[in-house]
C-alpha positions as CSV (number, residue, x, y, z in Angstrom):
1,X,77.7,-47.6,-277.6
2,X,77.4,-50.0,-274.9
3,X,74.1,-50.0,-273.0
4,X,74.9,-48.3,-269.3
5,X,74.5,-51.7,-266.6
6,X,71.6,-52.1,-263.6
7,X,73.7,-52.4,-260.7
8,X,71.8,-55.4,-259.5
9,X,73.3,-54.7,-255.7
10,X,70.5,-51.9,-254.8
11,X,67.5,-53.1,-253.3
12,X,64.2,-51.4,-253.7
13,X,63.0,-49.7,-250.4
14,X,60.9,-51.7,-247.9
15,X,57.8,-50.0,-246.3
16,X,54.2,-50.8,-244.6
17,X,51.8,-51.9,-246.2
18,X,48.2,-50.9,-245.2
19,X,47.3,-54.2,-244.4
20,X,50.3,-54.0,-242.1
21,X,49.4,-50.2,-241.0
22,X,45.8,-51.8,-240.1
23,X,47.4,-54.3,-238.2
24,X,49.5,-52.1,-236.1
25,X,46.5,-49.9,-235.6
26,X,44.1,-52.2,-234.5
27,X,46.7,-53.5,-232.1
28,X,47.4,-49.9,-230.7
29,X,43.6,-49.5,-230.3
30,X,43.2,-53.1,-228.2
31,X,46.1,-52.0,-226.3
32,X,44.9,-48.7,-225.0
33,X,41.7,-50.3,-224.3
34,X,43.3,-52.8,-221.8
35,X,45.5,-50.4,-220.3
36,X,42.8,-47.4,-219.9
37,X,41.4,-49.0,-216.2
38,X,44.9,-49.3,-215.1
39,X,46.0,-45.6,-215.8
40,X,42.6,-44.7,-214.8
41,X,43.2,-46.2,-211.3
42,X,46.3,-45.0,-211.1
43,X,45.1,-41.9,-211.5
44,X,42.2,-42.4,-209.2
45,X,44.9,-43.9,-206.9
46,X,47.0,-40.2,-206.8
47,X,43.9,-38.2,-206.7
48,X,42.7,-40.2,-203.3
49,X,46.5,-40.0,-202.0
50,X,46.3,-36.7,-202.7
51,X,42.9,-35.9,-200.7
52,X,43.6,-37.8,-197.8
53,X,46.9,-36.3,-197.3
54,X,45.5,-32.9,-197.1
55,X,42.6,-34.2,-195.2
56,X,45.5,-35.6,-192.6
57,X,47.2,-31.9,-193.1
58,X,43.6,-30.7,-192.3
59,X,43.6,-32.8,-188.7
60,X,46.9,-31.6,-188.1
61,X,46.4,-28.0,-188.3
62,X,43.1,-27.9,-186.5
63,X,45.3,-29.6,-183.3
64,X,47.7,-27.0,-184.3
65,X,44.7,-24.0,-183.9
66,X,43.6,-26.2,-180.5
67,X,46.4,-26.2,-178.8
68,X,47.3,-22.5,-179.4
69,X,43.3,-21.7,-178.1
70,X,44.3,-23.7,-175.0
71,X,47.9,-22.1,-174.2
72,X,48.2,-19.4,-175.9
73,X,45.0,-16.9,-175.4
74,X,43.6,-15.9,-172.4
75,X,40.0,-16.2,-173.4
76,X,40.5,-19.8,-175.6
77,X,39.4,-18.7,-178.5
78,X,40.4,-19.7,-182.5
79,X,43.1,-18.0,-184.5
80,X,42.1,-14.9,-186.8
81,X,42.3,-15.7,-190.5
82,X,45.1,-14.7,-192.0
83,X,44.7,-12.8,-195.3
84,X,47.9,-11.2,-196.3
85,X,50.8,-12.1,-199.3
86,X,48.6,-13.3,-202.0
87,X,46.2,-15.2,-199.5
88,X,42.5,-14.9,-198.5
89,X,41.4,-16.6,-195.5
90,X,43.9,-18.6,-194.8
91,X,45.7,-20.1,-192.0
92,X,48.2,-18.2,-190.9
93,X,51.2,-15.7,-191.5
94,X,54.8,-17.0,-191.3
95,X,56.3,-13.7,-190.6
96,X,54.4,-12.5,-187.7
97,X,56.5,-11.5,-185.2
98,X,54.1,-10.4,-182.2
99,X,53.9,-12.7,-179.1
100,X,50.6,-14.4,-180.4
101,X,51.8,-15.0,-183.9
102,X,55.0,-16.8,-182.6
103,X,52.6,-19.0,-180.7
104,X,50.6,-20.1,-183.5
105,X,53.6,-20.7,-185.7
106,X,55.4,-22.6,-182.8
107,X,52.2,-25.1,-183.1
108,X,51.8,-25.3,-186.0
109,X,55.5,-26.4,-186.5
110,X,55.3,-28.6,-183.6
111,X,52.3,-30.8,-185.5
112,X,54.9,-31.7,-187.9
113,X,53.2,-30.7,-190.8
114,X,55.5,-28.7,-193.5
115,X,55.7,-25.3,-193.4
116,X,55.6,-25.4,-197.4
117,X,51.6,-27.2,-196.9
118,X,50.3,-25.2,-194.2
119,X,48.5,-22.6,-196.5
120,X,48.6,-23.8,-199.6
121,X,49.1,-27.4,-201.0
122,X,52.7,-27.4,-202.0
123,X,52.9,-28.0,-204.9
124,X,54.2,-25.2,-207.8
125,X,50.2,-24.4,-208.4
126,X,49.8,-23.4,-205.1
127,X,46.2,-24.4,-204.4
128,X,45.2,-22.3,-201.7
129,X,43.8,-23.9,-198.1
130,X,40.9,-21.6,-196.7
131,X,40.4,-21.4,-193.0
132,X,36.8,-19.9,-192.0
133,X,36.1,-18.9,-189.2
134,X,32.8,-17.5,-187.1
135,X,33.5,-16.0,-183.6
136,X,31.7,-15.2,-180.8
137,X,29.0,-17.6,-181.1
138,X,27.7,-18.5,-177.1
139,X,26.2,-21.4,-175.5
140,X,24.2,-21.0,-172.0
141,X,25.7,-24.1,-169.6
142,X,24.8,-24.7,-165.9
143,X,27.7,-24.0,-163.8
144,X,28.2,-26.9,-162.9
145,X,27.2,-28.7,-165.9
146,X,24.3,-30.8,-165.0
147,X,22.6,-28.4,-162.1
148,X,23.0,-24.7,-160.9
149,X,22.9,-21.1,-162.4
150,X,23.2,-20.6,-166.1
151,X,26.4,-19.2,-167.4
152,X,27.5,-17.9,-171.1
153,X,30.2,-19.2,-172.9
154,X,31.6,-17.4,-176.0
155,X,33.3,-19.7,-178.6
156,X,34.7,-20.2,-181.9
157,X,33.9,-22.6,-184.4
158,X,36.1,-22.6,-188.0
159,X,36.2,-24.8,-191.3
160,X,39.5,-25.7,-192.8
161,X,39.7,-27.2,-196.8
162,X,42.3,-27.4,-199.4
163,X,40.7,-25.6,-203.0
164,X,41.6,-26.2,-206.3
165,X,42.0,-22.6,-206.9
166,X,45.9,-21.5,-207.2
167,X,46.9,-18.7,-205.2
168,X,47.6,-16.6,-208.6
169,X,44.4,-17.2,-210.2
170,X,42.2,-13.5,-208.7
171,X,39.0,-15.0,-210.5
172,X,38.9,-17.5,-207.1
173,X,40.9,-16.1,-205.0
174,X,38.8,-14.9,-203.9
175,X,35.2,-15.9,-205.4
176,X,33.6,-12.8,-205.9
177,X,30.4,-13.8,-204.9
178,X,31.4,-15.3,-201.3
179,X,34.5,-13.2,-200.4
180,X,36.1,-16.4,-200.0
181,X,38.3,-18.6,-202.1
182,X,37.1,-21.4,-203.8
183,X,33.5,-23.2,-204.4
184,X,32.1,-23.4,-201.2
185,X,29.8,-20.7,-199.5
186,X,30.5,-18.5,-197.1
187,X,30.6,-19.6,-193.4
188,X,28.1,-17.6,-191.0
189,X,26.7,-17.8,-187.7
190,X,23.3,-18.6,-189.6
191,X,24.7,-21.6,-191.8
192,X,27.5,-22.8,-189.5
193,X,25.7,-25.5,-188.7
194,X,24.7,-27.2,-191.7
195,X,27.5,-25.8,-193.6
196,X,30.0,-28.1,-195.8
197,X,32.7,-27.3,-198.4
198,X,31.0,-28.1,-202.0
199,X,32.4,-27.6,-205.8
200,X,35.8,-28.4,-206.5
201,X,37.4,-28.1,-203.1
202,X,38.2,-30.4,-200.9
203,X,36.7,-32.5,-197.8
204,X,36.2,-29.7,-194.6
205,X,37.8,-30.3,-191.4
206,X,35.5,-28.5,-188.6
207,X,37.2,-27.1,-185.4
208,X,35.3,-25.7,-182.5
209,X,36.8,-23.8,-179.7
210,X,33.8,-24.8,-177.1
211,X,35.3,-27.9,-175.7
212,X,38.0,-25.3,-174.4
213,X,35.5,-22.7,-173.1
214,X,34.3,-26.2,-170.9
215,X,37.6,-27.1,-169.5
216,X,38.3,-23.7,-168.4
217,X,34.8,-23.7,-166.6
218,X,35.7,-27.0,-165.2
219,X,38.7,-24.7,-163.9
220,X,37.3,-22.1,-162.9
221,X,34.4,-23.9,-160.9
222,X,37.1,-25.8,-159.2
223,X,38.6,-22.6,-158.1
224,X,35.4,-20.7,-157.0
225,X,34.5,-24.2,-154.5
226,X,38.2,-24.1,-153.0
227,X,37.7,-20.3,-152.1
228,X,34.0,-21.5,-150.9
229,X,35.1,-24.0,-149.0
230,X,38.4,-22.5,-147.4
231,X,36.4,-19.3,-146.1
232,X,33.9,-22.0,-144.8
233,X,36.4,-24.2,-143.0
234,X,38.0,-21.1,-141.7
235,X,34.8,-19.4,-140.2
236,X,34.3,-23.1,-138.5
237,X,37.7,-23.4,-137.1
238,X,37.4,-19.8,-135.3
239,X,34.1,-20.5,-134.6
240,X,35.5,-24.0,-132.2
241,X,38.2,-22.3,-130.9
242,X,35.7,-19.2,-129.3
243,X,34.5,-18.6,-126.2
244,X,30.7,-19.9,-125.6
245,X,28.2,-17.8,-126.9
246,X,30.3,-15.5,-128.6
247,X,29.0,-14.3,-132.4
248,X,31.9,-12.6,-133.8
249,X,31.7,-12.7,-137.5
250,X,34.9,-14.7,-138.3
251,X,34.9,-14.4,-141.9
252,X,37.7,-12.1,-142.9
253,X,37.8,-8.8,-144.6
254,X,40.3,-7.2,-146.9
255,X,42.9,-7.4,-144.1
256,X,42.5,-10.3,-143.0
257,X,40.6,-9.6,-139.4
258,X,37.0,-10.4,-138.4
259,X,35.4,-7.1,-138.3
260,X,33.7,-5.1,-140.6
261,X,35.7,-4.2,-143.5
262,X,36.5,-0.8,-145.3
263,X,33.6,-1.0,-147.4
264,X,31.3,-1.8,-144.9
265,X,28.2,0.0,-144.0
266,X,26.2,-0.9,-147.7
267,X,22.2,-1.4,-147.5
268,X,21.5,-5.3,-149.4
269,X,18.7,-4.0,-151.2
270,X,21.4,-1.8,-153.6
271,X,24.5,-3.8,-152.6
272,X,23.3,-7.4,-154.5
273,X,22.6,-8.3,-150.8
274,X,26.2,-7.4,-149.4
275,X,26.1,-5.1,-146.1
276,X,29.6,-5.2,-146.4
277,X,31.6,-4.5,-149.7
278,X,32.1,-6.8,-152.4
279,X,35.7,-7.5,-152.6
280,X,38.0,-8.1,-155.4
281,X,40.0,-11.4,-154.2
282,X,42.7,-10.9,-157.2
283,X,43.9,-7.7,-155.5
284,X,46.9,-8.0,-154.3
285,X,45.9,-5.4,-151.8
286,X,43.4,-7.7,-150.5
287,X,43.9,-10.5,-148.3
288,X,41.2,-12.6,-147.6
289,X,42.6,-15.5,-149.9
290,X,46.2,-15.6,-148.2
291,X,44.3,-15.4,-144.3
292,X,42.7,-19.0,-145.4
293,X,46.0,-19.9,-147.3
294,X,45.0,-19.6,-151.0
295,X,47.0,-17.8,-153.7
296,X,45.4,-14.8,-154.8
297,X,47.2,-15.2,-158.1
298,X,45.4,-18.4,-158.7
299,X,42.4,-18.5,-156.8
300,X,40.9,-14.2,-157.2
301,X,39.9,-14.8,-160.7
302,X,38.2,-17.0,-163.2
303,X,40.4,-19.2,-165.9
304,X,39.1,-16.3,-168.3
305,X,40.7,-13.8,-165.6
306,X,37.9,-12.2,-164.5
307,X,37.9,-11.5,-160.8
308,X,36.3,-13.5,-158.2
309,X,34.4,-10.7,-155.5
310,X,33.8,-11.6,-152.3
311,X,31.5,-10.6,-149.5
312,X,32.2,-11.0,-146.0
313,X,28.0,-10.2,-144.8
314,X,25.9,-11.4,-147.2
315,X,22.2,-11.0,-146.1
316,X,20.1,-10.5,-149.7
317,X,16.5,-10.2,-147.6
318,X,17.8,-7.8,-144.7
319,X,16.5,-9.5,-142.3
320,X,19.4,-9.0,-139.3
321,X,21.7,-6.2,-138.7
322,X,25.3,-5.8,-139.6
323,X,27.3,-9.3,-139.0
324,X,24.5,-10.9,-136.4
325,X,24.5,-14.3,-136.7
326,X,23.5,-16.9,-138.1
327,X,26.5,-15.2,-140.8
328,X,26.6,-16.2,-144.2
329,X,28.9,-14.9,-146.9
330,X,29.2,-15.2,-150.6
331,X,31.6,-14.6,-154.1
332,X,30.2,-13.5,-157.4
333,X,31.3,-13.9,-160.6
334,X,29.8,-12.0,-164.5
335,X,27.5,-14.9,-165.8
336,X,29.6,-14.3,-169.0
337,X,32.5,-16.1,-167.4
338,X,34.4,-16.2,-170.7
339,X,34.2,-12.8,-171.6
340,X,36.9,-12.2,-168.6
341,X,35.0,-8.9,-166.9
342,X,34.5,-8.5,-163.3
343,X,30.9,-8.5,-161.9
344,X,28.6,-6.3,-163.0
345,X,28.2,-3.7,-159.6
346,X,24.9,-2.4,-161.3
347,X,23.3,-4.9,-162.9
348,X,22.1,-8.1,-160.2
349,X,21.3,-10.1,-163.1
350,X,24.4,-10.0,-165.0
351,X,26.4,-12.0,-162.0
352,X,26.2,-15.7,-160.4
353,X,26.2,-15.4,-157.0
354,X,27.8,-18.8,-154.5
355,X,26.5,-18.4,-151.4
356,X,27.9,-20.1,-147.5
């Protein structure tokens, strides 16, 4: 029997060898090494992208929170937190339909910061942003600033920070410990202000509603001198145009006429020094401001609201009888000017008295 033939046509396989496997190792490992500070930057690179884009949103969003203190609120004062639809502490919520909540959405969309980053980060994790807030904290400030009687201003101050705690994850959101979401401790009125966001979350954006509370002071002291100031200029113009030696009491009560007024007849000594009464100038029923050509609208109350009072006799040590000359008269306002309440009728104390 012939022997069966080698077909001499098929090749043995080819493979690595491990001299060739070390190679190709060695030059994986070199490799990796070169290009470990370039993905390592480029991952810095996003991270720091990432930060100061949120520290940005951050800025925006606290202009946002300004600007709806400033023209939205009566009193100036910082959003609520809004906790609410899988959110602690946050910034705000989207569907609130009340007057005040269509405000703060209508600034916040007018910052033009996306809707989709305003309370969390946008992305599909959903890092939640936290928006702490103190209230009420007050600050004593001169009326006018540098000089005169001391006034109280209630304001707001708030921290806003992006966390790297999604919005699903109920370990951290919120903390147990703090009540709040993230690392960071809680913000009080003790640590407010030394506090800063710590951990894993982000850099804090501070906010404070006091530079408000200022400007509307600023406003409000403009107003109380133009009501000063017109009730002066009008008592001097009757005054020239009067017969010699004639001591009529020209400053006008609640109807507009120099003579004694409807609440007239009241002893200084338990009237905050007021023998006649002290009149609310934002009563439309009283018209003292439109005799010397003011609006009572704008001019009878503070910026806060709170009304301007008015008295036609002031004379705080008794020392003359009812409208003798010389004749003075004075407006009050509550020393807590922001709180938007009318002088205190019991408490001397409790007002800031402008006397001319």
């Amino acid at each position: 029997m012939a022997a069966a033939r080698v077909n001499s046509s098929v090749k043995p396989q080819a493979g690595f060898t491990l001299v060739e496997l070390a190679i190709a190792v060695v030059v994986i490992g070199i490799t990796s090494i070169m290009l470990a500070p370039v993905f390592g930057d480029m991952l810095s690179a996003q991270r720091s992208a990432y930060v100061e884009k949120h520290r940005a949103n951050n800025q925006l969003i606290a202009a946002a929170m300004m600007n709806f203190a400033a023209n939205s609120t009566q009193y100036g004062r910082l959003p609520v937190p809004y906790t609410g639809a899988g959110y602690t502490n946050t910034i705000y919520n989207p569907a609130d339909g009340s007057a005040p909540g269509l405000a703060l959405t209508q600034a916040l969309t007018q910052s033009g910061i996306s809707p989709a980053e305003i309370n969390d980060d946008g992305t599909t994790t959903q890092n939640v942003r936290i928006y702490q807030r103190v209230s009420s904290l007050t600050q004593q400030v001169p009326l006018y600033f540098q000089s005169g009687p001391l006034v109280t201003l209630a304001y707001d101050f708030g921290a806003l920070y992006l966390t790297a705690c999604p919005k699903s994850d109920s370990t951290c959101n919120p903390t147990a410990a703090t009540g709040v979401p993230g690392t960071s401790a809680a913000l009080t009125a003790v640590n407010y202000s030394t506090w800063a966001a710590t951990g894993t979350d982000g850099p804090a954006y501070l906010v404070s509603s006091l530079p408000i509370q200022k400007q509307m002071l600023a406003t409000s002291v403009q107003r109380l001198e133009k009501v000063r100031d017109s009730l002066l200029s009008y008592l001097r113009a009757q005054q020239v145009t009067a017969a010699g030696g004639d001591s009529t009491n020209w400053y006008p009560n609640q109807a507009g006429a120099a003579a004694a007024g409807s609440l007239s007849g009241g002893t200084p000594g338990t009237n905050q020094g007021c023998r006649d009464g002290w009149y609310d100038l934002s009563s439309g029923s009283v018209l003292v401001l439109p005799t010397v050509g003011l609006s009572a609208q704008e001019f009878g109350t503070t910026a806060w609201g709170g009304s301007i009072q008015y008295c036609r006799d002031y004379d705080p040590t008794a020392a003359k009888t009812p409208n003798a000359a010389p004749h003075y008269a004075a407006i009050r306002i509550h020393s807590s000017v922001s709180s938007g309440v009318a002088p205190d009728g019991g408490v001397p104390g409790n007002n800031v008295v402008l006397t001319f």
